[in-house]
C-alpha positions as CSV (number, residue, x, y, z in Angstrom):
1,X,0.0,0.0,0.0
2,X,2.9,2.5,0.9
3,X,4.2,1.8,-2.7
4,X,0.7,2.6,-4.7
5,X,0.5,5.5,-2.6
6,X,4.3,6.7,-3.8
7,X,3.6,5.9,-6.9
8,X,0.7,8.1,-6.6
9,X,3.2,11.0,-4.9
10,X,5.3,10.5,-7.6
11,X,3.3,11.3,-10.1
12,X,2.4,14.4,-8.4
13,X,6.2,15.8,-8.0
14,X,6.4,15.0,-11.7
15,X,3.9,17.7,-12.1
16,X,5.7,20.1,-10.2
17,X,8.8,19.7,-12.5
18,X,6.8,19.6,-15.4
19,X,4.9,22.8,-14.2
20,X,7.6,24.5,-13.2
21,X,9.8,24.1,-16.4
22,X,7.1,23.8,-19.3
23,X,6.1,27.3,-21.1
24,X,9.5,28.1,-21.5
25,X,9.6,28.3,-25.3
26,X,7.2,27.8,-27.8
27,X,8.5,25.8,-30.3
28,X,10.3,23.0,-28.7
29,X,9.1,19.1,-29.2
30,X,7.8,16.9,-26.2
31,X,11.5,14.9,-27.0
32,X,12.9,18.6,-27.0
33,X,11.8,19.0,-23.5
34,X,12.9,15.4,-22.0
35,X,16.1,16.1,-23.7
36,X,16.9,19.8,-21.9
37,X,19.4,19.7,-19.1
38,X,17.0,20.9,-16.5
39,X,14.2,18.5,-16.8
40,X,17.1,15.6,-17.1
41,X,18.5,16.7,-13.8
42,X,15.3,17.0,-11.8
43,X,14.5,14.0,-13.5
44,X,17.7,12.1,-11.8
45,X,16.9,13.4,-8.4
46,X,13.2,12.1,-8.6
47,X,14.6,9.0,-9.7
48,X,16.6,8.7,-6.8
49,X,13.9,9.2,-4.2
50,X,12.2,6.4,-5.4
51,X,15.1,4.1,-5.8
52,X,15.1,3.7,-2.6
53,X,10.8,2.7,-2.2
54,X,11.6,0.0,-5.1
55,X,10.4,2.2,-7.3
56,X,11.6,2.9,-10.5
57,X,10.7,6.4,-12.8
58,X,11.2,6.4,-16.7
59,X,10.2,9.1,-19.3
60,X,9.4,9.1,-22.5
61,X,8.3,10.7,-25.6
62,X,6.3,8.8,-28.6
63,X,5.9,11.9,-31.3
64,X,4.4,14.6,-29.1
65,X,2.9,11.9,-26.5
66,X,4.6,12.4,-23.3
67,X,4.8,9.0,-20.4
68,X,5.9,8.6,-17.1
69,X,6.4,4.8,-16.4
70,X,6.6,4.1,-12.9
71,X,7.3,0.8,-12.4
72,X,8.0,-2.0,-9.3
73,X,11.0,-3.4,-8.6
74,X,9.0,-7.0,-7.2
75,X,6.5,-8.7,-8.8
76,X,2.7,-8.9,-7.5
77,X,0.6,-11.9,-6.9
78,X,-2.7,-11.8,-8.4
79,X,-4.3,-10.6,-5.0
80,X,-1.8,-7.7,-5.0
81,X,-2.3,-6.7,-8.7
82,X,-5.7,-6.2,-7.8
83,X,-5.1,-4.1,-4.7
84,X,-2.7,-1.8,-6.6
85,X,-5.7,-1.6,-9.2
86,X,-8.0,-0.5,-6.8
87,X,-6.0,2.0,-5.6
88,X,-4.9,3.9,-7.9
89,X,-8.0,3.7,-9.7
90,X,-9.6,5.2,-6.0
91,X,-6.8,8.0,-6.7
92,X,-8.0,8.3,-9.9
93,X,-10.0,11.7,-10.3
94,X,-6.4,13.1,-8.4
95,X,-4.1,11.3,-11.4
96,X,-6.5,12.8,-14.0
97,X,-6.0,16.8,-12.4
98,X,-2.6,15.9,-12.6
99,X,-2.8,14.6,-15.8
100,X,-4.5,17.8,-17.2
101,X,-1.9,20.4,-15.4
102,X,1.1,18.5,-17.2
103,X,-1.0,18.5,-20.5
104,X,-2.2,22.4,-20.4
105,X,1.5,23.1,-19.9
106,X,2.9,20.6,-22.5
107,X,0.3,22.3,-25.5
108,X,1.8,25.8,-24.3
109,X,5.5,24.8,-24.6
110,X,5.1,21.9,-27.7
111,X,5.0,23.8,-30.9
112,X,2.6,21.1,-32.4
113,X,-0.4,21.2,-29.8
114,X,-2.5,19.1,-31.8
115,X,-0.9,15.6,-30.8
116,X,0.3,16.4,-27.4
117,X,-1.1,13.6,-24.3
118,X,0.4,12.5,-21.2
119,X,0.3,8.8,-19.9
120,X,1.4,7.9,-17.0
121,X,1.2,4.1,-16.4
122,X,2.0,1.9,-13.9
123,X,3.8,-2.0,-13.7
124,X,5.4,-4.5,-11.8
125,X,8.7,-5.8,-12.0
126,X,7.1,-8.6,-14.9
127,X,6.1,-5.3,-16.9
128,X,2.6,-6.5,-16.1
129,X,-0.1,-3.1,-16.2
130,X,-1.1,-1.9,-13.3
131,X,-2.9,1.1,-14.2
132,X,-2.6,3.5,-16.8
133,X,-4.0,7.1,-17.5
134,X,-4.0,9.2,-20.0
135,X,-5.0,13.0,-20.7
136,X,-6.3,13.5,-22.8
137,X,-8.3,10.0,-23.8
């Protein structure tokens, strides 16, 4: 439970980075803006708070589709798969505010607005789905 609930946490300091960085210029890519030296350092010292929870943090960019991948460093029984889907499903309506933020900020900074989500999705260690939510659907 402590894990779902960083993973949850997590998600929410990404949007502080992402926040506080995006809007900076208006005609970058979302790779552009993984890619920048700021947003790779911040990234590193998020990373390394959640080394520690078994938690691993990894971000992407597919064309102008950014995703967080948070993923377990165990993997989860059946019984525990389900728990983890219950709660961050419960968390939910809080992942898809966040999801929005990072999105409104992404189509100010990404020149090409038109194609521009944000995923952020969820595994085990087996790189079984946990969850997964994107903005917008």
């Amino acid at each position: 439970m402590k894990k779902v609930l960083s993973m949850v946490m997590c998600a929410i300091m990404v949007v502080a980075i992402t926040l506080s960085m995006a809007g900076c210029n208006n005609t970058i890519t979302v790779q552009d803006y993984i890619e920048s030296d700021a947003f790779k350092t911040e990234m590193e010292t998020l990373k390394e708070q959640f080394e520690g929870q078994g938690i691993s943090v990894d971000v992407s960019a597919k064309d102008n589709a950014l995703i967080y991948s948070y993923t377990l460093e165990q993997e989860l029984s059946e019984e525990d798969l389900e728990l983890y889907q219950q709660t961050l499903e419960a968390a939910s309506s809080t992942l898809d505010t966040t999801l929005k933020q990072v999105y409104d900020e992404m189509v100010k900074a990404v020149s090409d607005d038109s194609t521009v989500s944000v995923t952020m999705e969820y595994k085990d260690a087996a790189g079984t789905e946990i969850a997964s939510f994107t903005y917008p659907e």
